[in-house]
C-alpha positions, -999 to +999 in steps of 0.1 A: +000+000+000+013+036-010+019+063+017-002+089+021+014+116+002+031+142+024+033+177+016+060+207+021+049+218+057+062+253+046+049+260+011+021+231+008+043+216-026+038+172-028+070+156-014+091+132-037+124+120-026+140+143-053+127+174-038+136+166-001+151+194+022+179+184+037+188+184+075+226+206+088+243+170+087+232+170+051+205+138+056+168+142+039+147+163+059+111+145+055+088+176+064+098+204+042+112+203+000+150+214-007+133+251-022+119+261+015+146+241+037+183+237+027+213+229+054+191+229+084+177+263+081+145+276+063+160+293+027+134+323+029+124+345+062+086+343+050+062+358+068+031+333+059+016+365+038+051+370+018+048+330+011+015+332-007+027+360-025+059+339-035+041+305-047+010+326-060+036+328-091+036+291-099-004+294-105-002+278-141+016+250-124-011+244-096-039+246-124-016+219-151-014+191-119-049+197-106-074+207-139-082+241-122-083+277-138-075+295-111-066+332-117-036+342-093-064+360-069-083+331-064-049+309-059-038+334-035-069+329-011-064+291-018-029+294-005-042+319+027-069+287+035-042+258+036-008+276+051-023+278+086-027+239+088+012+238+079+038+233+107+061+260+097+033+282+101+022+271+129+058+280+150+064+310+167+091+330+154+113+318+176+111+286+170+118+286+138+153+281+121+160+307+103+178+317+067+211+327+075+236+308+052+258+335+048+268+328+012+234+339+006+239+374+018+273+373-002+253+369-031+231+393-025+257+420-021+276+409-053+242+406-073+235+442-062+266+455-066+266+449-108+248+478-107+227+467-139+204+497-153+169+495-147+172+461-126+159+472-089+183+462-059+170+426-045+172+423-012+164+381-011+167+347-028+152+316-030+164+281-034+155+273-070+156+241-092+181+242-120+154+234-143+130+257-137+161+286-141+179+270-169+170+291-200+182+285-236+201+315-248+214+326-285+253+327-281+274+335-315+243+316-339+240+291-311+210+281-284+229+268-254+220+266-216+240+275-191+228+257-157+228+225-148+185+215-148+194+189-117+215+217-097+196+237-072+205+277-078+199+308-050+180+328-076+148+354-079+132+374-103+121+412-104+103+428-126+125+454-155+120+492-143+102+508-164+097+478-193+060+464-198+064+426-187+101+421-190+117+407-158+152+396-149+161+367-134+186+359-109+207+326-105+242+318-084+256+292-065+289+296-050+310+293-085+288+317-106+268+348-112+239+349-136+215+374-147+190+372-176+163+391-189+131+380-205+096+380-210+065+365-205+069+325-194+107+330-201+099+347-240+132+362-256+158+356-233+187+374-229+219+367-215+229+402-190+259+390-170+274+356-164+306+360-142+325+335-122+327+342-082+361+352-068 
């Protein structure tokens, strides 16, 4: 007989073994996924209301897996339903182990300090699968990729000042810097800045 499928007790995503945090000895953590809980410590200082705005972006997603047309609105009061009956949102501050791998912060700093016009200073990142981050670029004629689709990245994206619907997005892990711009569902991509650490 199956287990009952378990589900992220931080941002309500199913549990597979691929997707398992991991504990500070580096062993699979069985209550949260690897984007929410990394090393022992949550990747993200959420408030619950800062989560739902967060995973409100995968909404597409949620609607593929479940047959639902949800607009992000009506995912959004979906999410503010189910997060109370999560643990991590049921700890007191506290309690909670917080985000404080300090490479993070490192890369924050370095990200902010390209200074690249009309990209707004981030001021967090997320623990984000290769895959989802991984975009095809046009290098010298050629479509390449540059991540590794199994590798998990500290990455965000923010919208472009000042440019209808183009975003960039953010991905580093301690070897390299990358920065991308693009549209809609990952339209047009453009390679910004990819820089080796150090």
């Amino acid at each position: 007989m199956d287990k009952e499928q378990q589900f992220c007790q931080s941002c309500g995503m199913p549990l597979i073994p691929e997707i398992l945090g991991t504990n500070a000895d580096g062993s699979q953590n069985e209550e949260y996924c690897i984007y929410c809980y990394k090393d022992g410590a949550f990747t993200g200082d959420f408030t619950m209301e800062e989560m739902v705005e967060f995973c409100a972006q995968f909404v597409e997603e949620y609607n593929k897996n479940t047959g639902q047309n949800l607009t992000r609105e009506e995912y959004k009061g979906v999410l503010r339903q189910y997060y109370p009956n999560l643990k991590r949102w049921q700890l007191s501050a506290d309690q909670l182990p917080h985000a404080t791998s300090p490479i993070k912060q490192q890369l924050i700093d370095e990200v902010n300090a390209l200074g690249i016009k009309d990209m707004p200073r981030i001021d967090n990142l997320f623990v984000l699968q290769g895959s989802f981050v991984n975009m095809e670029y046009t290098i010298n004629g050629n479509k390449v990729k540059l991540l590794d689709d199994n590798a998990t990245y500290w990455g965000n994206q923010v919208e472009k000042q000042g440019a209808n619907g183009r975003c960039f997005g953010i991905a580093c892990d301690e070897h390299h810097i990358l920065v991308s711009e693009y549209g809609k569902d990952g339209a047009d991509a453009e390679l910004v800045v990819f820089k080796r650490r150090g």
